[in-house]
C-alpha positions as CSV (number, residue, x, y, z in Angstrom):
1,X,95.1,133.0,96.6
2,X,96.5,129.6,95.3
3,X,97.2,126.9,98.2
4,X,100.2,124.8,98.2
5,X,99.7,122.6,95.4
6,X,102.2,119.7,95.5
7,X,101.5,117.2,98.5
8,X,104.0,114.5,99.6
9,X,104.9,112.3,102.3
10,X,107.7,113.5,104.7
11,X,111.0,111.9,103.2
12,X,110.8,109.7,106.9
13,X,107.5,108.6,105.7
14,X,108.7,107.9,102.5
15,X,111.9,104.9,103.7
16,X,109.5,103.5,105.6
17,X,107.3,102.9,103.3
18,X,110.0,101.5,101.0
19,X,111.0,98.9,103.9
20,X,107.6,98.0,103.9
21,X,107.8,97.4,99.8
22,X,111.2,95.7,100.5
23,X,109.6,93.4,102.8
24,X,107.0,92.5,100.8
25,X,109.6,91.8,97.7
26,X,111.5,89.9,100.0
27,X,108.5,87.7,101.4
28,X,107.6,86.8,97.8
29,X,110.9,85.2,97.3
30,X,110.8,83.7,100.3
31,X,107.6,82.2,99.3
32,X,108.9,80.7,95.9
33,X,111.8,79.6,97.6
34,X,109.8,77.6,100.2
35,X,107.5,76.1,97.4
36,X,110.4,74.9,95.0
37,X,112.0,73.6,98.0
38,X,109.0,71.8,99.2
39,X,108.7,70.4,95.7
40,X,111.7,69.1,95.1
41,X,112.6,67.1,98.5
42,X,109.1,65.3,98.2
43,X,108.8,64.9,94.7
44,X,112.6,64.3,93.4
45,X,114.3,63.6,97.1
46,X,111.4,61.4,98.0
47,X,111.7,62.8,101.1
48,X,108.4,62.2,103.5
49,X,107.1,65.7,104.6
50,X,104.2,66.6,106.3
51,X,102.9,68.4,103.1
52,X,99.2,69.6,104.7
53,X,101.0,71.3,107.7
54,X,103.8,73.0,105.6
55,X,101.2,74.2,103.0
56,X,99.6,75.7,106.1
57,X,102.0,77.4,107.1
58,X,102.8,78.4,102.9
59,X,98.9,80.0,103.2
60,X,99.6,82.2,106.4
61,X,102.5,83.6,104.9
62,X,100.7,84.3,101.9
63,X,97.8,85.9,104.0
64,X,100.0,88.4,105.5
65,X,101.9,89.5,102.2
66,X,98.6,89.7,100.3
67,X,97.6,92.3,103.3
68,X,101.4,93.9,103.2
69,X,100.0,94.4,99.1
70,X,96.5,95.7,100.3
71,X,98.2,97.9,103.2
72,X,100.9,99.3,100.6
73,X,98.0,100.5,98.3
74,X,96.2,103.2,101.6
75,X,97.8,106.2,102.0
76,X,97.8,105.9,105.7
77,X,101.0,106.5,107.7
78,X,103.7,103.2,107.6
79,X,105.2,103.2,111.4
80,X,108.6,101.7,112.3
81,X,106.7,98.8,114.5
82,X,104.2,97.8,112.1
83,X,107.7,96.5,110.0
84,X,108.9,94.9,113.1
85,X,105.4,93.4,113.8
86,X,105.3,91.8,110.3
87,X,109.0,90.3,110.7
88,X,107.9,88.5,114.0
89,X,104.9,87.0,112.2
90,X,107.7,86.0,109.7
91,X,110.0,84.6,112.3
92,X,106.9,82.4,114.1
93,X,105.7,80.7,110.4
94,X,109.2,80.1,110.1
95,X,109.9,78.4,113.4
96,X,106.9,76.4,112.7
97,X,107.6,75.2,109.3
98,X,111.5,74.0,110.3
99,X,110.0,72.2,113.5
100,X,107.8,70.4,111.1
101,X,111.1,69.6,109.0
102,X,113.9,68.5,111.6
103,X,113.7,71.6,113.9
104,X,117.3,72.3,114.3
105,X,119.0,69.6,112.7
106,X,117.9,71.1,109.6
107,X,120.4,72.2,107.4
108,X,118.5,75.4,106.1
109,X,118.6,76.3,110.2
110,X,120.4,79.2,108.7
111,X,117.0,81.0,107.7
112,X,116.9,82.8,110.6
113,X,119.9,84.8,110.0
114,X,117.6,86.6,107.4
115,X,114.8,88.4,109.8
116,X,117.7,89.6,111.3
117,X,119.6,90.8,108.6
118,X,116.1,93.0,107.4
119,X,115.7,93.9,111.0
120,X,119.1,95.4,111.2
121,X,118.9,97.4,108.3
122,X,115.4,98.7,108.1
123,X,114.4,99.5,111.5
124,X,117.0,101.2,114.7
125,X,119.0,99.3,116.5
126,X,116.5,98.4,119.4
127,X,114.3,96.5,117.0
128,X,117.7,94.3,115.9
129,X,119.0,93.5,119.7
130,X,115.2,92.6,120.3
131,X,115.4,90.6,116.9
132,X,118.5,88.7,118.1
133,X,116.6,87.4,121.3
134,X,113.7,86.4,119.5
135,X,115.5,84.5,117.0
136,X,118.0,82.9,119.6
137,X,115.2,81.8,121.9
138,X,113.2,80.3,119.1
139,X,116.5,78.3,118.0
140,X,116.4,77.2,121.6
141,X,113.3,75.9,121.8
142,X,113.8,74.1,118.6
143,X,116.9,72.3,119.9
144,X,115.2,71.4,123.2
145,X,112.1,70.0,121.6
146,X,113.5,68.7,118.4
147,X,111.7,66.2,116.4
148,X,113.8,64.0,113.6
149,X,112.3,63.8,110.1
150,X,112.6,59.6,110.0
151,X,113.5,60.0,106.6
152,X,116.6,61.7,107.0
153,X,117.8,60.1,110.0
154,X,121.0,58.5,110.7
155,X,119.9,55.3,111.4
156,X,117.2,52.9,110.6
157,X,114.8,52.0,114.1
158,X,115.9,49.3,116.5
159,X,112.9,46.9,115.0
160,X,114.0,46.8,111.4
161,X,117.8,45.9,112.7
162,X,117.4,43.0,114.6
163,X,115.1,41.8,111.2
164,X,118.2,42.0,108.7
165,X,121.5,40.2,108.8
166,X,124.4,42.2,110.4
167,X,126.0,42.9,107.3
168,X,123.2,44.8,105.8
169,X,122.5,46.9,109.3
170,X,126.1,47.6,108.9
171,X,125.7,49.0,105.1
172,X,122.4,50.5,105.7
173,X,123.9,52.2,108.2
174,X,126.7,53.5,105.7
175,X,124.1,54.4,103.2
176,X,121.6,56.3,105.7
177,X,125.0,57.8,106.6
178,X,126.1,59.0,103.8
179,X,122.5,60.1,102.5
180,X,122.3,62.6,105.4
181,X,125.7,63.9,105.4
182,X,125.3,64.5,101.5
183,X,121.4,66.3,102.3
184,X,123.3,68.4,105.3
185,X,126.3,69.3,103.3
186,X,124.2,70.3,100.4
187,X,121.5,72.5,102.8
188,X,124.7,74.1,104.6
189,X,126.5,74.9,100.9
190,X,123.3,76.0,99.3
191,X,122.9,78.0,102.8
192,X,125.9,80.1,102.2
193,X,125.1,80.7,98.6
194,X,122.1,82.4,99.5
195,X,123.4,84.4,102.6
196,X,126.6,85.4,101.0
197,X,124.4,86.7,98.0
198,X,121.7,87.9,100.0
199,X,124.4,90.1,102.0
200,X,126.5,91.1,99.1
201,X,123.0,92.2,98.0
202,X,122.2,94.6,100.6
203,X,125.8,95.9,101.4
204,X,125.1,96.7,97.3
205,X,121.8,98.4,97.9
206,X,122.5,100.2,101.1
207,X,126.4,101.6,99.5
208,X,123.8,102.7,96.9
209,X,121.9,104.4,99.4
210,X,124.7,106.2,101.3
211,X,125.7,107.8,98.2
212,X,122.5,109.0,96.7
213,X,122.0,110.2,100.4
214,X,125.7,112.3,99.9
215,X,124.7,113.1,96.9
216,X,121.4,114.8,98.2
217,X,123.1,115.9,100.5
218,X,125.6,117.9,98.5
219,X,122.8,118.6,96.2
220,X,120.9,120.5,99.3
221,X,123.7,122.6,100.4
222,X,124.3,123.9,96.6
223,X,120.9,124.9,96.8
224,X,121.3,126.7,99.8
225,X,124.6,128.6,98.9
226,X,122.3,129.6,95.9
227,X,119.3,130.8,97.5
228,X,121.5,132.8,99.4
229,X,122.6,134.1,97.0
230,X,120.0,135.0,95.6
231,X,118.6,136.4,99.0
232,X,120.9,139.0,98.2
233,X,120.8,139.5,94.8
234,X,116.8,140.0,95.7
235,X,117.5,142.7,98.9
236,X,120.4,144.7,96.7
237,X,117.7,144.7,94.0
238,X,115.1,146.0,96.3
239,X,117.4,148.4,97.6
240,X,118.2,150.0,94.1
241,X,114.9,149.9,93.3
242,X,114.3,152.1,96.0
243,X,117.5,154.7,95.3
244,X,116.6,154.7,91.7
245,X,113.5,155.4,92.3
246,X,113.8,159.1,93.1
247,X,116.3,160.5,89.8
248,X,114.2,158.4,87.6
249,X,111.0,160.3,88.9
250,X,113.1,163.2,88.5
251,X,114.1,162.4,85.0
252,X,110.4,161.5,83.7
253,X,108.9,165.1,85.0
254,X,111.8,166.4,83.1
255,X,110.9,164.9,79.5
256,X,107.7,165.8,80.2
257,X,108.5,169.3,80.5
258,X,110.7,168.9,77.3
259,X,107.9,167.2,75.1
260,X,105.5,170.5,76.2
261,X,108.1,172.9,75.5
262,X,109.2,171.1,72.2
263,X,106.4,171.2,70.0
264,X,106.5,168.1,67.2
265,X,105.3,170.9,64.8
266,X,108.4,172.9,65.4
267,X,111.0,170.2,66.8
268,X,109.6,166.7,65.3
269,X,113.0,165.0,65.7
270,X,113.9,166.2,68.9
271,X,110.0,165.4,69.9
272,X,110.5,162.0,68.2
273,X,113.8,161.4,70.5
274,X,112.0,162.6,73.6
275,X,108.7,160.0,73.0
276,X,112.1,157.8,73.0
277,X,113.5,158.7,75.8
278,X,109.9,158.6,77.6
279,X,109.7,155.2,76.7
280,X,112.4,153.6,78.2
281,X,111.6,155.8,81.6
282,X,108.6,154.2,81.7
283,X,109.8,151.0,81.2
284,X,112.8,151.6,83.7
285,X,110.4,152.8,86.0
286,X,107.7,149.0,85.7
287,X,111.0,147.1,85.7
288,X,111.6,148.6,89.2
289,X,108.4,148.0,90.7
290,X,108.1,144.8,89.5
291,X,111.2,144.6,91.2
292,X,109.9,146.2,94.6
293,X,106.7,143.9,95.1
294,X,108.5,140.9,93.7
295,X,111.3,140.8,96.4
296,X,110.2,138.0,99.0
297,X,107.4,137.0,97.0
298,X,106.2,133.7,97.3
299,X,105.6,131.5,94.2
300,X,101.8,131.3,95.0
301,X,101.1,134.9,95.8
302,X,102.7,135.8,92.6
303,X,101.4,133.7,90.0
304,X,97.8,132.6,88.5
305,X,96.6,129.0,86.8
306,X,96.9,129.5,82.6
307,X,96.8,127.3,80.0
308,X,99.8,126.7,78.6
309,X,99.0,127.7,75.1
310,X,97.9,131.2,76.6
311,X,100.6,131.5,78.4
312,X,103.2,130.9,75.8
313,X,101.4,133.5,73.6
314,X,101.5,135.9,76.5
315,X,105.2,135.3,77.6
316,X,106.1,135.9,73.5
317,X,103.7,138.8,72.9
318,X,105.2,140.6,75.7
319,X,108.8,139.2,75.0
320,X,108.0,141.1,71.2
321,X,107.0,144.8,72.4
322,X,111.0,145.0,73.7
323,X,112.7,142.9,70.5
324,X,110.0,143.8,68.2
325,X,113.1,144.2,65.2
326,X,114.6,140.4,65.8
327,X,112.9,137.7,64.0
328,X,111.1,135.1,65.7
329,X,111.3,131.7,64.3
330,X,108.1,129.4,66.4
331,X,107.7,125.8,66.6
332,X,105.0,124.2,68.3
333,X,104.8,120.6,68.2
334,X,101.4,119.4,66.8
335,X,100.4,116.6,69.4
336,X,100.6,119.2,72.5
337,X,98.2,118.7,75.5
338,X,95.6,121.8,74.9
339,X,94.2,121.4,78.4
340,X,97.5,121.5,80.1
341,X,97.7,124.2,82.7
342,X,100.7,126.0,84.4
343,X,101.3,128.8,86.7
344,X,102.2,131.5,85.6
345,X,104.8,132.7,87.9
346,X,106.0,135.7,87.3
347,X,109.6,134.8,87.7
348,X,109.5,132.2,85.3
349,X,108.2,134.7,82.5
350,X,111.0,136.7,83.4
351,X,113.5,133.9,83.1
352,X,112.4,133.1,79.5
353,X,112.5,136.7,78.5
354,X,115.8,136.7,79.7
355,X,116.9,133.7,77.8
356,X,115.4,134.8,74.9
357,X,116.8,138.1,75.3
358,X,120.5,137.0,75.5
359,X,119.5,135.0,72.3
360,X,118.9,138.1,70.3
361,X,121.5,140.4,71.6
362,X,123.9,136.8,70.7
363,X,122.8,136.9,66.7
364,X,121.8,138.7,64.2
365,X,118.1,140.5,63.5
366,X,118.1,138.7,60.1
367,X,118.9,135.5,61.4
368,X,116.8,135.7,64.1
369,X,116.0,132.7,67.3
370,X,114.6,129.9,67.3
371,X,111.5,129.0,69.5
372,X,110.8,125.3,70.3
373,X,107.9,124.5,72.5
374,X,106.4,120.9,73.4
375,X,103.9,119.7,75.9
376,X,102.0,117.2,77.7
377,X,100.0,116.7,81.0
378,X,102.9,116.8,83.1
379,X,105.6,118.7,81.6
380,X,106.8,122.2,79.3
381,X,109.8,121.7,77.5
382,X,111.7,124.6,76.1
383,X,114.5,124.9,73.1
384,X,115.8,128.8,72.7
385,X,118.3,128.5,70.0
386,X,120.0,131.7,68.8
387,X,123.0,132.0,65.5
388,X,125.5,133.8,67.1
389,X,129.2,132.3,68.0
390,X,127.9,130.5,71.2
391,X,128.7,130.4,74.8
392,X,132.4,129.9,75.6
393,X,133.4,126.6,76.5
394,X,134.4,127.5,80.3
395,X,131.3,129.2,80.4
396,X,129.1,125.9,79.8
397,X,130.5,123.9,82.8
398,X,128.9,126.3,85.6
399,X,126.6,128.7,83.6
400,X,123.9,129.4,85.9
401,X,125.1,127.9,89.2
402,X,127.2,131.4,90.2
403,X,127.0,134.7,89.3
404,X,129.7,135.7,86.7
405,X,131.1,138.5,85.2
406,X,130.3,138.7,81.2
407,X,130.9,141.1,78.6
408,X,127.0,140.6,77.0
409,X,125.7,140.9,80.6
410,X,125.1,136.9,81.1
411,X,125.8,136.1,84.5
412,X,123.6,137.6,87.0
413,X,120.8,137.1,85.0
414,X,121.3,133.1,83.8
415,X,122.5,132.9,87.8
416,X,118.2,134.3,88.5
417,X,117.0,132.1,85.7
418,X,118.8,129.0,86.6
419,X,118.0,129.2,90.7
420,X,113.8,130.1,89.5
421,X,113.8,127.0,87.0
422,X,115.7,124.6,89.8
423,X,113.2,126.1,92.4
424,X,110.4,124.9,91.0
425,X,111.2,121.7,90.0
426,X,112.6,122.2,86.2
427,X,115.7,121.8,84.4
428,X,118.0,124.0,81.8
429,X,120.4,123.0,80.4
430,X,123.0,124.9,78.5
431,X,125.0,124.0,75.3
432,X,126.7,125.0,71.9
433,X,125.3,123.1,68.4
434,X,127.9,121.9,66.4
435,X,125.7,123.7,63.4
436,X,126.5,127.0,65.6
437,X,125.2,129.4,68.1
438,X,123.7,128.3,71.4
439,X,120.9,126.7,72.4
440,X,119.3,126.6,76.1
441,X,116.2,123.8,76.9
442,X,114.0,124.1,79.5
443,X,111.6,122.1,81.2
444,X,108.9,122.9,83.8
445,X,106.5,120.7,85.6
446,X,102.8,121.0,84.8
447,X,99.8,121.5,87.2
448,X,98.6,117.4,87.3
449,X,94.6,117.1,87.4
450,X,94.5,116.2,90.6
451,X,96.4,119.2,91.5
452,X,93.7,121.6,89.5
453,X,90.8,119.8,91.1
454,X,92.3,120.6,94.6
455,X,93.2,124.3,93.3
456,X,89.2,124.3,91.8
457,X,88.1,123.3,94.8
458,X,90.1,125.9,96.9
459,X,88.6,128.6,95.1
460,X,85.5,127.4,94.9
């Protein structure tokens, strides 16, 4: 028996795992932000810094985003407090660096707002509250032990006064003056830039979020009105299956009878008819057993590992024996994957019959349908074209996603194949050519090699 062949993370494991990479994009800039900075208030500014402290501090933050990088590459489970960890590492470089800078005269002082910002929209709402205290009692502490960057301050020491005329204390004082207020206004303007941006940012990203999530959302109950759906389709099947069962036993002991009593020697078209008529019992009677076991059948108990070029052949091959008079027109693009594997599902070689079915009941014998089939290591992809007038145009909007009444006998069975291609993680897509007729892709996802290793190794 095949195992469950697909293996991914829990969609909770999954966002976190994205905050984690959203952190580490966010610590990056962070990082070219601090260095440009750094650059251009000592080298442009001429600013005096502390340089080998703040590239200190520069290398620790690197440190812990080259491990975010290392720790993004395991597979092993991201938790909601290793985030919140990381942040307070970020906040305490943080603190450090602006204590080396001014502390909280600083005009970037604002930086803080941004662990809080992440905090608030990554992790629950415990994390933020403890986020705000941290933050706030850090600002504190850089208040109360606050130490001036001489270079910036607002006036010159008490020595170098009492060396210069009054006059020229006076306008130094002006100039020192108007030097900081000019540094301050620009660090509080260039502040608001960022946060403003930064916010407008995520309010973006996390609007974007909310409406993929309704869209999943809306998505998932579809799929649940249609599996439904097709719950009952599946037990009414079963259950005519099972009523049939008996008249069409009845009927086949009863051609029986009539091909014994009708010699071909004496009767060779009524024979002839009868083989017919045997024929399609037969077939009635396979159709409805497939139908019996089938019902509730899961997709690895009913299907088996092919490759794809052998399964095509097979689907085709078994597709011909009922529409052996319609002409088959094959394409096979040359560059297909020969190793490529799929399973072969049992419901899926139902749903191309049936597509291809429709196509020749659409158009004519002579014209016949057109088979296009292209694949790689990942995916199948399908083109079923047919030469008849085409699907109506209200039919194209929601072919597939309900059952619907048709005169050719459409609806029920493009409602089955459309719900088995969606359930296994394909598309179809339905649509008229402008040269004529209809046309109906497919696509289906491939077994990966990973995922036939596992399956080899199951077996094994």
């Amino acid at each position: 028996m095949l195992m469950m062949l697909s293996h991914i993370l829990p969609k909770a494991e999954i966002s976190i795992r994205e905050n984690l990479k959203w952190l580490y994009i966010l610590r990056n800039m962070m990082l070219f932000t601090v260095m440009v900075t750094v650059f251009v208030v000592v080298n442009m500014m001429g600013v005096a810094l502390p340089e080998n402290q703040i590239w200190l501090g520069i290398f620790a933050i690197s440190i812990l985003n080259l491990y975010t990088w290392l720790r993004l590459r395991t597979k092993e489970e991201v938790t909601e407090h290793e985030i919140f960890s990381q942040i307070c590492m970020d906040v305490i470089v943080l603190a450090y660096m602006l204590y080396l800078t001014g502390g909280a005269s600083n005009p970037i002082i604002w930086v803080f707002l941004l662990p809080l910002i992440v905090t608030a929209i990554m992790l629950p709402q415990a994390y933020a509250w403890n986020m705000v205290i941290i933050t706030s009692s850090i600002y504190t502490m850089l208040i109360t032990y606050n130490v001036p960057l001489p270079a910036i301050e607002p006036h010159m020491s008490h020595a170098d006064m009492m060396s210069m005329p009054p006059d020229m204390v006076e306008q130094m004082h002006l100039i020192a003056d108007r030097r900081y207020f000019n540094l301050h206004v620009f660090g509080m303007w260039f502040g608001f830039v960022f946060s403003a941006g930064l916010v407008a940012f995520f309010v973006v990203a996390l609007a974007k979020t909310l409406k993929e999530r309704e869209r999943n959302l809306a998505d998932a109950r579809e799929s649940a009105l249609r599996d439904d759906r097709v719950v009952s389709l599946g037990t009414l099947a079963a259950s005519a299956a099972h009523d049939m069962g008996t008249p069409l036993g009845t009927i086949a002991i009863l051609a029986h009878e009539m091909l014994d009593e009708l010699p071909p020697a004496r009767f060779p078209e009524v024979h002839h008819k009868l083989q017919i008529v045997q024929q399609q019992i037969d077939r009635c009677k396979q159709a409805l057993s497939v139908m019996s076991a089938s019902a509730g059948e899961m997709r690895a108990e009913s299907g088996k590992v092919m490759l794809v070029s052998e399964y095509m052949d097979e689907v085709l091959n078994q597709w011909r024996t009922h529409k052996a008079a319609t002409k088959l027109k094959l394409f096979i693009q040359p560059d297909v994957d020969m190793a490529a594997q799929i399973i072969a599902e049992r419901t899926v070689t139902h749903s191309i019959i049936n597509i291809l079915n429709n196509a020749a009941e659409a158009t004519k014998a002579d014209d016949g349908v057109e088979f296009h089939a292209g694949w790689d290591d990942e995916m199948l992809n399908i083109k079923i074209r047919d030469f008849g007038p085409g699907l109506p145009a209200e039919f194209i909007d929601f072919a597939g996603h309900q059952p619907v009444k048709s005169s050719k006998g459409m609806g029920v069975g493009l409602f089955l194949t459309y719900t088995t291609i969606k359930r296994l993680g394909g598309k179809i897509i339905f649509s008229n050519l402008a040269a004529g007729g209809a046309c109906v892709e497919i696509s289906l996802p491939l077994l990966s090699t990973a995922e036939i290793r596992d399956d080899s190794d199951i077996n094994g």
